[in-house]
Structures are given as C-alpha cells and as structure tokens.
PDB file of N, CA, C and O in Angstrom:
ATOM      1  N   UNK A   1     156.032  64.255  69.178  1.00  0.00           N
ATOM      2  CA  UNK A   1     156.062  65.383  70.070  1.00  0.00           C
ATOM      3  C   UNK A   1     156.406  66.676  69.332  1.00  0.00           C
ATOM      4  O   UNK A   1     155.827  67.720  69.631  1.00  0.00           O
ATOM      5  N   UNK A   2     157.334  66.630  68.376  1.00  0.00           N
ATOM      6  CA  UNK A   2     157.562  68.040  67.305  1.00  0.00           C
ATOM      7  C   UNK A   2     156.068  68.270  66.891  1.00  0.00           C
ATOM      8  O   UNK A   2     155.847  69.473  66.752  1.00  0.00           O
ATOM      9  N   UNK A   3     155.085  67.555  66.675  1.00  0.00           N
ATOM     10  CA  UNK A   3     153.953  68.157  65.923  1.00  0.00           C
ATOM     11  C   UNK A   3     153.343  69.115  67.067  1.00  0.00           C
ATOM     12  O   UNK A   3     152.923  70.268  67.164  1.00  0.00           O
ATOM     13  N   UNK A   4     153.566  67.793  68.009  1.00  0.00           N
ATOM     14  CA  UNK A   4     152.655  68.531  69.061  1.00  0.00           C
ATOM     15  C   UNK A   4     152.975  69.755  69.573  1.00  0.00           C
ATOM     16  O   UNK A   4     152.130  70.566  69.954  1.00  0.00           O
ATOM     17  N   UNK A   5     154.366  69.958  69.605  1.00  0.00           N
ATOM     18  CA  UNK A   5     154.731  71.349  69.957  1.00  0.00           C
ATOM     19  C   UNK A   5     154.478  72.258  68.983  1.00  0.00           C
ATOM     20  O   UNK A   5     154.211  73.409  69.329  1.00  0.00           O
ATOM     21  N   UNK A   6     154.513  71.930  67.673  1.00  0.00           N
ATOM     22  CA  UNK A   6     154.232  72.844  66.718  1.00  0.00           C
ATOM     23  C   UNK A   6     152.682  73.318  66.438  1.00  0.00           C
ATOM     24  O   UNK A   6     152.444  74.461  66.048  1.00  0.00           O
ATOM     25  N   UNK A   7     151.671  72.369  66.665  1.00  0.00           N
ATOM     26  CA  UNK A   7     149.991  72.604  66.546  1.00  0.00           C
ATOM     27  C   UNK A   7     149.986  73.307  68.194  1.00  0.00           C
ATOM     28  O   UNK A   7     149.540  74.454  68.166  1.00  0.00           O
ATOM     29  N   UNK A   8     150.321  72.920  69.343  1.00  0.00           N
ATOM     30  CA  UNK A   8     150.720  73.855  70.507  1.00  0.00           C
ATOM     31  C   UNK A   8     150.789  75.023  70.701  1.00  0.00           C
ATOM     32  O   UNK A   8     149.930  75.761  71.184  1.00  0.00           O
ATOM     33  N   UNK A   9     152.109  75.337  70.234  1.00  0.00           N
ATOM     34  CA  UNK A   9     152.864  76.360  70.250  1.00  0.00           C
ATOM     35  C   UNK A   9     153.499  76.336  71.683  1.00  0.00           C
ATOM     36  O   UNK A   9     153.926  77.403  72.124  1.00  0.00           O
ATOM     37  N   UNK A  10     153.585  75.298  72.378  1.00  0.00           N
ATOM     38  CA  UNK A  10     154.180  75.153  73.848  1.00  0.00           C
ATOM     39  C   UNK A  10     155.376  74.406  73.624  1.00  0.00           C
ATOM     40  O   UNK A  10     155.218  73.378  72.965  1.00  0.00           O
ATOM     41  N   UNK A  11     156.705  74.707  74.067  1.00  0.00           N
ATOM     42  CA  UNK A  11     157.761  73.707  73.758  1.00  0.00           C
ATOM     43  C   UNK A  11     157.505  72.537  74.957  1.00  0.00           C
ATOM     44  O   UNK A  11     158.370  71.663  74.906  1.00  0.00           O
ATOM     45  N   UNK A  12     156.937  72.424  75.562  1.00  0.00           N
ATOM     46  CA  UNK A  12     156.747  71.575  76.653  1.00  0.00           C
ATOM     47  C   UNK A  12     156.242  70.471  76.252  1.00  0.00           C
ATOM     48  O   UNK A  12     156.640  69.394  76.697  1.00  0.00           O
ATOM     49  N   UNK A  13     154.926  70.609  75.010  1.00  0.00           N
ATOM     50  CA  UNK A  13     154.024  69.510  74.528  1.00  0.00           C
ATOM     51  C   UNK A  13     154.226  68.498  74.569  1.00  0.00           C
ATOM     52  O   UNK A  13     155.399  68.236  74.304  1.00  0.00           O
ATOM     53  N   UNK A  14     153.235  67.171  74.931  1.00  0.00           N
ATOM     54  CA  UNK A  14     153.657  65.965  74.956  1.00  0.00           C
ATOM     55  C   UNK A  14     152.784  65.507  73.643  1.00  0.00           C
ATOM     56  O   UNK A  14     152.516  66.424  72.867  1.00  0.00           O
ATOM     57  N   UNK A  15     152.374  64.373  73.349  1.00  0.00           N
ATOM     58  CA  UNK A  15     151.972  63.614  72.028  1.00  0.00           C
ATOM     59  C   UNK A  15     150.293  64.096  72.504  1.00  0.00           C
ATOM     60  O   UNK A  15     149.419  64.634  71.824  1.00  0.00           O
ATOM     61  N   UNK A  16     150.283  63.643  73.982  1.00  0.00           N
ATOM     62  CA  UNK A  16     148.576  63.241  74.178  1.00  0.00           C
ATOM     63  C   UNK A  16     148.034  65.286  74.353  1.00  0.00           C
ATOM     64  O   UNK A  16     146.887  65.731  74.377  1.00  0.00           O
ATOM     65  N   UNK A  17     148.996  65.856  74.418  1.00  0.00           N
ATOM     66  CA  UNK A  17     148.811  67.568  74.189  1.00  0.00           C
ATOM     67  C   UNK A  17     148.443  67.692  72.398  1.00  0.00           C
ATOM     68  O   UNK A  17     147.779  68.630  71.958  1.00  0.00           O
ATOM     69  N   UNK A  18     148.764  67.054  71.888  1.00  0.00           N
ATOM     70  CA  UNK A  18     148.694  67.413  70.466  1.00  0.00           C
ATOM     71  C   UNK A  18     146.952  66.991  69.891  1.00  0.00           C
ATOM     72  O   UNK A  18     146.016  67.570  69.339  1.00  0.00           O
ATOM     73  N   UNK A  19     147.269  65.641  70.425  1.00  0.00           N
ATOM     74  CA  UNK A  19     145.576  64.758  70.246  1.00  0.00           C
ATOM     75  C   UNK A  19     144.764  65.455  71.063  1.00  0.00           C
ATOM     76  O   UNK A  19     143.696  65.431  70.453  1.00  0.00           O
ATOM     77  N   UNK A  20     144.596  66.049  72.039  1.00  0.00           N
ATOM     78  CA  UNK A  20     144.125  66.826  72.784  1.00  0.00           C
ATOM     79  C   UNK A  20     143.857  68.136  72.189  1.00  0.00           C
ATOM     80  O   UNK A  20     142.948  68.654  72.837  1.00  0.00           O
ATOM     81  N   UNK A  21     144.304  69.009  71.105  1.00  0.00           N
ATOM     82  CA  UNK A  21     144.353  70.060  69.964  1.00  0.00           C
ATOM     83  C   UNK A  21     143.325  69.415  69.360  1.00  0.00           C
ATOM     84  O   UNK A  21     142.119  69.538  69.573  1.00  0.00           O
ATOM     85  N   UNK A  22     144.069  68.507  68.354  1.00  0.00           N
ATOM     86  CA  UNK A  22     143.156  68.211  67.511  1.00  0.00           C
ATOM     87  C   UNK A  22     141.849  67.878  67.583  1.00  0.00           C
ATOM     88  O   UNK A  22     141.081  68.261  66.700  1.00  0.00           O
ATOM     89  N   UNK A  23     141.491  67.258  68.448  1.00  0.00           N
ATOM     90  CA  UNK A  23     139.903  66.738  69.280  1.00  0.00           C
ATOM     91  C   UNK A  23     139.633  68.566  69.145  1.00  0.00           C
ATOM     92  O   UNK A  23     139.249  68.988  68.055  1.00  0.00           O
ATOM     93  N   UNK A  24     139.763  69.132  69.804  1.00  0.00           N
ATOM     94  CA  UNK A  24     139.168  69.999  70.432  1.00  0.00           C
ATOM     95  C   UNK A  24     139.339  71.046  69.305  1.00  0.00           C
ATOM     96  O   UNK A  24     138.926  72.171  69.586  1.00  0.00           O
ATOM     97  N   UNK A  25     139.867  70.871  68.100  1.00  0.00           N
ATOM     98  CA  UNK A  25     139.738  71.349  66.606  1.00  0.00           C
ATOM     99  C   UNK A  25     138.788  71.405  66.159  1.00  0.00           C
ATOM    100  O   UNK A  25     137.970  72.302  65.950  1.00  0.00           O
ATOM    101  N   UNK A  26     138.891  69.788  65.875  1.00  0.00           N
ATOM    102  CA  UNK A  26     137.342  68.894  64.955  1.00  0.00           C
ATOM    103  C   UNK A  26     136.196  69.266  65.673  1.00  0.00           C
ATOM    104  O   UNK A  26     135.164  69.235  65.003  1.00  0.00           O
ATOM    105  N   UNK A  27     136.025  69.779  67.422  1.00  0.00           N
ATOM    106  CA  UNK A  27     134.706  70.102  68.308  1.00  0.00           C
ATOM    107  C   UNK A  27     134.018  71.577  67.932  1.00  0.00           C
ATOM    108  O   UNK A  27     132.888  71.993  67.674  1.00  0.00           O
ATOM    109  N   UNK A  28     135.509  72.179  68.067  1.00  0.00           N
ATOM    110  CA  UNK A  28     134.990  73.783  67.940  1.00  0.00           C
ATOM    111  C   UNK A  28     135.013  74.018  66.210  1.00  0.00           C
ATOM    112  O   UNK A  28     134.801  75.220  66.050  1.00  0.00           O
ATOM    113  N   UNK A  29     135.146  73.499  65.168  1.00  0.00           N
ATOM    114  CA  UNK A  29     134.978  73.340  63.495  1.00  0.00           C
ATOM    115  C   UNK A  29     133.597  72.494  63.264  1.00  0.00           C
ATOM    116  O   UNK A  29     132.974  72.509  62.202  1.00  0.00           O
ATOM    117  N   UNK A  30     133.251  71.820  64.321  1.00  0.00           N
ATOM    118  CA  UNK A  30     132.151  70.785  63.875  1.00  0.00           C
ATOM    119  C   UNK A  30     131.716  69.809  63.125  1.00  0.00           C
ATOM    120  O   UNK A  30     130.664  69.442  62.601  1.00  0.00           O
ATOM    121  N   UNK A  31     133.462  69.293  63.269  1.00  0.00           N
ATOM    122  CA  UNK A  31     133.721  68.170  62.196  1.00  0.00           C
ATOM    123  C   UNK A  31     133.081  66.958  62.311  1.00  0.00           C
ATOM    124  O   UNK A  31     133.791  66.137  62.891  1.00  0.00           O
ATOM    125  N   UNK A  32     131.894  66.494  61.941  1.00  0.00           N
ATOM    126  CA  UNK A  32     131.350  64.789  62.597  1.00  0.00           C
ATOM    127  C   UNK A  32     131.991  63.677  62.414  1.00  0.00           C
ATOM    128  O   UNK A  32     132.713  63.591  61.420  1.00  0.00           O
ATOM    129  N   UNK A  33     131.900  62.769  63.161  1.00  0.00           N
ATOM    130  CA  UNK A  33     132.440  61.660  62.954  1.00  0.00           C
ATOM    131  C   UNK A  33     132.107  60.582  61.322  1.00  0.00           C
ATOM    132  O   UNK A  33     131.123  60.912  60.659  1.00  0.00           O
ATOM    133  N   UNK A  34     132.809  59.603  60.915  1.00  0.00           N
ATOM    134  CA  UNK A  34     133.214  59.626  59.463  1.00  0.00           C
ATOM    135  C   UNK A  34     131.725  58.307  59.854  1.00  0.00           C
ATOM    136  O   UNK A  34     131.722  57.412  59.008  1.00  0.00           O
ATOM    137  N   UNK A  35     131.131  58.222  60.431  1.00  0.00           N
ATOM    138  CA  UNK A  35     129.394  57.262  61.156  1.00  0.00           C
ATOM    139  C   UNK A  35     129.132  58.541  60.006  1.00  0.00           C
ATOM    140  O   UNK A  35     128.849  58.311  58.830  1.00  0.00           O
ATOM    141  N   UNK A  36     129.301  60.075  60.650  1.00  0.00           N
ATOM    142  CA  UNK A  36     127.557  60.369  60.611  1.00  0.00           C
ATOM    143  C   UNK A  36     127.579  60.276  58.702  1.00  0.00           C
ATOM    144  O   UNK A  36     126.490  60.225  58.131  1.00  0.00           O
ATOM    145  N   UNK A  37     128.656  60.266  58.017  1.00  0.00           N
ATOM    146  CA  UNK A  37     128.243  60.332  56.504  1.00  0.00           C
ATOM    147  C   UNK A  37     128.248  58.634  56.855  1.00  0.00           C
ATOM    148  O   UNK A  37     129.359  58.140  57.047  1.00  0.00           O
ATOM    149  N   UNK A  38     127.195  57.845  56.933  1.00  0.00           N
ATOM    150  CA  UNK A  38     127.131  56.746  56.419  1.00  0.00           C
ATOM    151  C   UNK A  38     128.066  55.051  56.572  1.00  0.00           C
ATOM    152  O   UNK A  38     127.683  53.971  56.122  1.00  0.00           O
ATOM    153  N   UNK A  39     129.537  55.382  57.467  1.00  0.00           N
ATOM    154  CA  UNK A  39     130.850  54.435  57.410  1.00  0.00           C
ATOM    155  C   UNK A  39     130.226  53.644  58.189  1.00  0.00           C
ATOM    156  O   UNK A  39     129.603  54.158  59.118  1.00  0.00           O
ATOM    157  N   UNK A  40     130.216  52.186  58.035  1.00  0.00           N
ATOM    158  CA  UNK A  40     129.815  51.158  59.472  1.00  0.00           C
ATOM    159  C   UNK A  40     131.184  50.485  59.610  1.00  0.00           C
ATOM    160  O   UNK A  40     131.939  50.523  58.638  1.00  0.00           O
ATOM    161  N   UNK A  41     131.469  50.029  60.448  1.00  0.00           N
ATOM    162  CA  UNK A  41     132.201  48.945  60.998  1.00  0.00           C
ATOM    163  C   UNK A  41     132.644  47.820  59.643  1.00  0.00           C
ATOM    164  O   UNK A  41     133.689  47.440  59.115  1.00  0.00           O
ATOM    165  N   UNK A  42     131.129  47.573  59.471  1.00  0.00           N
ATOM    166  CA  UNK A  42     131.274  46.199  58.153  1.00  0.00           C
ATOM    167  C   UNK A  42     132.406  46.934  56.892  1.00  0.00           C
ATOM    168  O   UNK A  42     133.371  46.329  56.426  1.00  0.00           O
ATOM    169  N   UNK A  43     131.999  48.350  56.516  1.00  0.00           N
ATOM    170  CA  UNK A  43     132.759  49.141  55.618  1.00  0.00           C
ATOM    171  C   UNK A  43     134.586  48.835  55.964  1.00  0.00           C
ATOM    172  O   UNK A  43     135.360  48.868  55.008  1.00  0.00           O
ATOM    173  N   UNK A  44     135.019  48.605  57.116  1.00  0.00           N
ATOM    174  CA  UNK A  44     136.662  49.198  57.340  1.00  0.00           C
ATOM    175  C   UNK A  44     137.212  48.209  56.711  1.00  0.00           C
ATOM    176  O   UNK A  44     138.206  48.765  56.245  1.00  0.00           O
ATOM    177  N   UNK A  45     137.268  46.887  56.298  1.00  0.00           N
ATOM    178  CA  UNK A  45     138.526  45.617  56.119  1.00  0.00           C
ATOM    179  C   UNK A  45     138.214  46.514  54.172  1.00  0.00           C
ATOM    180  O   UNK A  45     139.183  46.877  53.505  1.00  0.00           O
ATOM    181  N   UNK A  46     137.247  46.622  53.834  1.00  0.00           N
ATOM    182  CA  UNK A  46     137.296  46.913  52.165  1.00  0.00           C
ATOM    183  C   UNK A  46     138.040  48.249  52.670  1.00  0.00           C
ATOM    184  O   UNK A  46     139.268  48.160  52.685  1.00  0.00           O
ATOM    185  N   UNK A  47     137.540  49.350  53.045  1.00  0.00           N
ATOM    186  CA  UNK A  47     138.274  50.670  52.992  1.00  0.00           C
ATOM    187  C   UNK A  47     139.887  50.538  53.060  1.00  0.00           C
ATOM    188  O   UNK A  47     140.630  51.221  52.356  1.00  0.00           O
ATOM    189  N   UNK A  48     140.350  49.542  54.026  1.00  0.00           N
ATOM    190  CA  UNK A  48     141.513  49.545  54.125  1.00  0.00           C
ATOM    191  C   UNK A  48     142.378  48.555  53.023  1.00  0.00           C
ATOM    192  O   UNK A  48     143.490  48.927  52.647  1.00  0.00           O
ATOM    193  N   UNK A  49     141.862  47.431  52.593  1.00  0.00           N
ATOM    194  CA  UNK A  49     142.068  46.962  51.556  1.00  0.00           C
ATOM    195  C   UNK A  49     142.597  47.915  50.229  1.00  0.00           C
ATOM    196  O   UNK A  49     143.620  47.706  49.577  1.00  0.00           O
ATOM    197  N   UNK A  50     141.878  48.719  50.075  1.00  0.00           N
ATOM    198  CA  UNK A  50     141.335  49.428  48.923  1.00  0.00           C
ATOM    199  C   UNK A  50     142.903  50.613  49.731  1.00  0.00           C
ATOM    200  O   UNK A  50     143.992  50.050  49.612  1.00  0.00           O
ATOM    201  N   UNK A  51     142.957  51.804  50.323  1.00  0.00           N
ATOM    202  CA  UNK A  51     143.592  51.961  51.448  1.00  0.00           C
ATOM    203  C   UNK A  51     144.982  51.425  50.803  1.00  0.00           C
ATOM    204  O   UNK A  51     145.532  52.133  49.959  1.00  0.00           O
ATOM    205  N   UNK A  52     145.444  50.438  51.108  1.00  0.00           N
ATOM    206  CA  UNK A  52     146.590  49.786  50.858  1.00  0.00           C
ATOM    207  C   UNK A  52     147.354  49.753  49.632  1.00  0.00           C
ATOM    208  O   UNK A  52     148.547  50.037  49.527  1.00  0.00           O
ATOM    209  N   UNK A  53     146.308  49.261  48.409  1.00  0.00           N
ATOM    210  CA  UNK A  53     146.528  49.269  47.303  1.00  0.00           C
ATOM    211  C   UNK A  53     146.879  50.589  46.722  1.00  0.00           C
ATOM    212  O   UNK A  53     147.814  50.661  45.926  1.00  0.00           O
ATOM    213  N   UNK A  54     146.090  51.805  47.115  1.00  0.00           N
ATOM    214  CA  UNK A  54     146.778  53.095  46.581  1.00  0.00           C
ATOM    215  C   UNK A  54     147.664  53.653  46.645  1.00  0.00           C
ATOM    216  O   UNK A  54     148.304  53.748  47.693  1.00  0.00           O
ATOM    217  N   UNK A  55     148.138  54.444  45.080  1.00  0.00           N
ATOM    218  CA  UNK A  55     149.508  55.128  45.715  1.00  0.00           C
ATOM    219  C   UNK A  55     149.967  56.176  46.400  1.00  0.00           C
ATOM    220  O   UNK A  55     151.125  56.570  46.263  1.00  0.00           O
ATOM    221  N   UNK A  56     148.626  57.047  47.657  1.00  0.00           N
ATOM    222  CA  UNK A  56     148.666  57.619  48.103  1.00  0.00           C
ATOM    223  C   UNK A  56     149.442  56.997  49.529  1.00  0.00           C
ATOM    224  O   UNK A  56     150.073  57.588  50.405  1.00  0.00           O
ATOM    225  N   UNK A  57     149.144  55.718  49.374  1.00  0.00           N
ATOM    226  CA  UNK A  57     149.824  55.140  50.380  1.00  0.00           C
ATOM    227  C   UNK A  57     151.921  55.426  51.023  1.00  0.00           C
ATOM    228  O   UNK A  57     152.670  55.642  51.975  1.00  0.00           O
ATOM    229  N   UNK A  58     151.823  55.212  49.709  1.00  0.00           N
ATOM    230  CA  UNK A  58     153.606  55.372  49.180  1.00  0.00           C
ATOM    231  C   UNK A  58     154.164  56.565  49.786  1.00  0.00           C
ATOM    232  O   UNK A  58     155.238  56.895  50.291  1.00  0.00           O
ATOM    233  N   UNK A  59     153.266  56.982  49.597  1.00  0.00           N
ATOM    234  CA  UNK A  59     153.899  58.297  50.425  1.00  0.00           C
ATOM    235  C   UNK A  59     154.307  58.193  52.006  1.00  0.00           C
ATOM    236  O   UNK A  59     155.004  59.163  52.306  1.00  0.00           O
ATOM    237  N   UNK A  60     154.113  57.430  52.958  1.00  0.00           N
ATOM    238  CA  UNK A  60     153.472  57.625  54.231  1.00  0.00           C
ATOM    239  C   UNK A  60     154.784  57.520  54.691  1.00  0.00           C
ATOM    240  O   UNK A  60     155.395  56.829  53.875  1.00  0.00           O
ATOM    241  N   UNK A  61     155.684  57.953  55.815  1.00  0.00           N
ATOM    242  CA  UNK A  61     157.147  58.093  56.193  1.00  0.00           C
ATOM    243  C   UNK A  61     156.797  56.931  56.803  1.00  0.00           C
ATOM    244  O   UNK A  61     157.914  56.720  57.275  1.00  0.00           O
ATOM    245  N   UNK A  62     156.022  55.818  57.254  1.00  0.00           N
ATOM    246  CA  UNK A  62     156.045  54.664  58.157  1.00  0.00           C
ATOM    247  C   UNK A  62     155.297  54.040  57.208  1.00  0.00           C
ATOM    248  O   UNK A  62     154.902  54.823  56.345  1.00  0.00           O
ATOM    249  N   UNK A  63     154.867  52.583  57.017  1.00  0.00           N
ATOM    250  CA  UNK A  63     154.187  51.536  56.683  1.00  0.00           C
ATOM    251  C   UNK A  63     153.414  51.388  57.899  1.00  0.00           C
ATOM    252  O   UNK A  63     153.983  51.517  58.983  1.00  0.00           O
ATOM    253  N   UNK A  64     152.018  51.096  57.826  1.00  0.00           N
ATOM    254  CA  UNK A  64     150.833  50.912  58.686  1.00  0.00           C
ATOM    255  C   UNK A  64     150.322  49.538  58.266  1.00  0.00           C
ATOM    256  O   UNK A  64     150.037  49.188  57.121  1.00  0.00           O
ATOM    257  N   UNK A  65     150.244  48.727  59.524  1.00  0.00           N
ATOM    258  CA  UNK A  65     149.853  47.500  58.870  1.00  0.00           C
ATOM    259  C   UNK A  65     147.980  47.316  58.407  1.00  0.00           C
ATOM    260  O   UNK A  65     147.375  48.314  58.017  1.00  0.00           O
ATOM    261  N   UNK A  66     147.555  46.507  58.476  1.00  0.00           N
ATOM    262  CA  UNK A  66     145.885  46.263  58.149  1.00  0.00           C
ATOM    263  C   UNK A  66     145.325  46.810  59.433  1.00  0.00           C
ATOM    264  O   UNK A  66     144.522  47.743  59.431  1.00  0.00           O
ATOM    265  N   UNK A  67     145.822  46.132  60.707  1.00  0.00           N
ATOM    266  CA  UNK A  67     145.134  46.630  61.664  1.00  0.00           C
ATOM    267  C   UNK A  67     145.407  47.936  62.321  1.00  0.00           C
ATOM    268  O   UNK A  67     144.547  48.466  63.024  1.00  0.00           O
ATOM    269  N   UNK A  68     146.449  48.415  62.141  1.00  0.00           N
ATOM    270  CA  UNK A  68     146.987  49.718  62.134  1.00  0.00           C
ATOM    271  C   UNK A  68     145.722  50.944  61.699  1.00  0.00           C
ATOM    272  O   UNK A  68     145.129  51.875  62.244  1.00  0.00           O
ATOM    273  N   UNK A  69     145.776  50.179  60.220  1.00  0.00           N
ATOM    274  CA  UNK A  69     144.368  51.288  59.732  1.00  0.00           C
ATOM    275  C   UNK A  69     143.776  51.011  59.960  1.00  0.00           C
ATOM    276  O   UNK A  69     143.295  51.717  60.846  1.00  0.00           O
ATOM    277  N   UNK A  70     142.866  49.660  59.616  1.00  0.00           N
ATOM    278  CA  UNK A  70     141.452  49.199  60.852  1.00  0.00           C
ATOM    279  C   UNK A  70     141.342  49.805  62.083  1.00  0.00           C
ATOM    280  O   UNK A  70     140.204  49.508  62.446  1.00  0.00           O
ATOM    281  N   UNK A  71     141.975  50.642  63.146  1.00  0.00           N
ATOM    282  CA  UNK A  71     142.202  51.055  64.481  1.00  0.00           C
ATOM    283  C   UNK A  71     141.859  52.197  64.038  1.00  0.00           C
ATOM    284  O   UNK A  71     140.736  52.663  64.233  1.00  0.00           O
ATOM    285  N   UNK A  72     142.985  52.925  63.240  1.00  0.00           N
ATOM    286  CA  UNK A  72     142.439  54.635  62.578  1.00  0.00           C
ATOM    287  C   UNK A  72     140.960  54.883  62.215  1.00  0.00           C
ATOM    288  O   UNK A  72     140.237  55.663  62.835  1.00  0.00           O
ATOM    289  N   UNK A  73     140.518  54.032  60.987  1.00  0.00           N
ATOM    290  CA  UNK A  73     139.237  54.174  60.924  1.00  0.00           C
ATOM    291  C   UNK A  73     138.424  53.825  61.736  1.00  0.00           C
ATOM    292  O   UNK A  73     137.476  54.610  61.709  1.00  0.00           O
ATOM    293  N   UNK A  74     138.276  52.945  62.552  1.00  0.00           N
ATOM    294  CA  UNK A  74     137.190  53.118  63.566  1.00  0.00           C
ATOM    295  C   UNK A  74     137.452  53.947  64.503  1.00  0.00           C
ATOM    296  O   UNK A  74     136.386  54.547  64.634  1.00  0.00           O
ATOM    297  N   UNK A  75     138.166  54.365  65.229  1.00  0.00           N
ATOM    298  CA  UNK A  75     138.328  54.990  65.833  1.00  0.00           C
ATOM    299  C   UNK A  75     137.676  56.891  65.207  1.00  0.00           C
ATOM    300  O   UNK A  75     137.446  57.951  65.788  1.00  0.00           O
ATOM    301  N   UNK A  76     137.624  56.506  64.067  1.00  0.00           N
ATOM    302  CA  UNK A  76     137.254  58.456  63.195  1.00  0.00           C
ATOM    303  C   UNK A  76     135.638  58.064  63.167  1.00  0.00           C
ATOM    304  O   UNK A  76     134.806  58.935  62.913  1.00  0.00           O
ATOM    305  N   UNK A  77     135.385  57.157  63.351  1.00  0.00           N
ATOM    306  CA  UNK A  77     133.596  56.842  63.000  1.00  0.00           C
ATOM    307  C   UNK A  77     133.433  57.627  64.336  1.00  0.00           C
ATOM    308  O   UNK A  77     132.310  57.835  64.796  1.00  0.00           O
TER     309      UNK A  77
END
C-alpha cells in the first residue's frame, strides 16, 4: 500500500489502486504484452529456472517461489 500511495499520490490508496496505475501506465506508454515479442507459455518453467539461478535474484526483499514467478510471467504475456 506505501507504493501505492506513492505511484498515487492519494494517501488513501489501496494495493488494487496501485495495479490499477500501473495497467493504465503500460496502456497509455504502449507497452505490449511480453506474447507480442515472441514468450509462449512452453518458454516460463526455463525462464524461471534460469530466473532463480541469477544473482539478480539476491537482491529481492522476499524469496518468490517457482510458481510465484511462473504466475508473474504469465500473467505479463
């Protein structure tokens, strides 16, 4: 909810106010979905595999499990 108030600018913001920003970011920027470059379904268990192993990972203030990211990425296709 801090993000959301902060991408907001409403102290009121709830979480689904924030996702609600961002959608409507990526619409009016014309960001396509991570389909239109090419991603299928079959692509997500390697992406996230691969995903896991990096040390960009290390960084993340939470641990995300396999299906955690499996959910993220399909959900961006």
């Amino acid at each position: 909810e801090d993000i959301a108030r902060i991408i907001t600018g409403k102290d009121s913001a709830k979480i689904q106010d924030g996702v609600f920003w961002v959608k409507a970011l990526c619409n009016d920027l014309n960001i396509p979905p991570l389909s239109a470059i090419g991603l299928k379904q079959e692509h997500v268990r390697e992406i996230v595999k691969e995903a896991l192993a990096s040390s960009s990972m290390k960084g993340n203030p939470i641990s995300l499990t396999d299906a955690e990211l499996a959910d993220i990425l399909t959900k961006a296709m």
